[in-house]
C-alpha angles and dihedrals in degrees: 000000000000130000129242120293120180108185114346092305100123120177121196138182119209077198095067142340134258106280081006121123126274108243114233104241081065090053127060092266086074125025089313091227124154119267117260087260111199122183135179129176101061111150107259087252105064113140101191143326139240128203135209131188107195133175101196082177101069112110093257128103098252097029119248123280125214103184140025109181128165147144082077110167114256087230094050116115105177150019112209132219115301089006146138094080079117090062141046128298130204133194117294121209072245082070089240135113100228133062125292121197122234103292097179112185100251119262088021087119119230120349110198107218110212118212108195130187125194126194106206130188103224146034116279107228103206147138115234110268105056107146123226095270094049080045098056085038101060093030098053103085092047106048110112094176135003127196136172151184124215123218117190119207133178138174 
């Protein structure tokens, strides 16, 4: 199964596959650090990417989201394991601006974790701390091609 590609923008993950379980040592029952992230496909003119983490599966109205991450360099490829601290990020349903790893409630059956990779054409001009939504918002009008890879996760 492969993930969503919309235009030739593909994202990957040597720590799981796509609809493949989320090992611990990435959630918050290990050391709860990002996934080594790796993309290729973007259009030429990319001017930067952004980067969401999102469980639509958590029991709120709007899902809960675990990274917010953007002003990442067109020419960037990668973000490696336990990365992003180079780039911008913004607010986490955690309260934090960093990422935090899959943190089901017990018993709540399989979350899938959507890692979702936007190519924009311009620059985003924003302070640290935008949530998912202001994100999506200011990044809308200049997303040329989107990708992702989904993670699942229970406990």
């Amino acid at each position: 199964m492969a993930g969503l590609h919309l235009g030739e923008l593909e994202i990957t993950s040597p720590a799981f596959k796509h609809a493949g379980r989320i090992p611990d040592e990435y959630t918050v029952n290990g050391e709860d650090v990002s996934p080594e992230l790796s993309w290729s496909g973007a259009p030429d003119d990319t001017a930067q990417f952004a980067l969401i983490c999102h469980d639509p599966d958590a029991p709120l109205t709007d899902g809960f989201t675990h990274w917010v991450l953007y002003g990442i360099p067109g020419d960037v490829t990668s973000i490696p394991r336990g990365g992003g601290d180079a780039y911008v990020h913004g607010a986490t349903d955690f309260g934090a601006q960093e990422y935090g790893g899959p943190a089901p409630p017990p018993g709540h059956g399989l979350h899938h974790y959507f890692f979702h990779l936007y190519a924009l054409s311009g620059e985003v001009d924003a302070a640290p701390g935008l949530t998912r939504t202001e994100l999506l918002e200011k990044i809308d009008p200049l997303i040329t091609v989107q990708s992702r890879i989904v993670g699942t996760y229970h406990r």
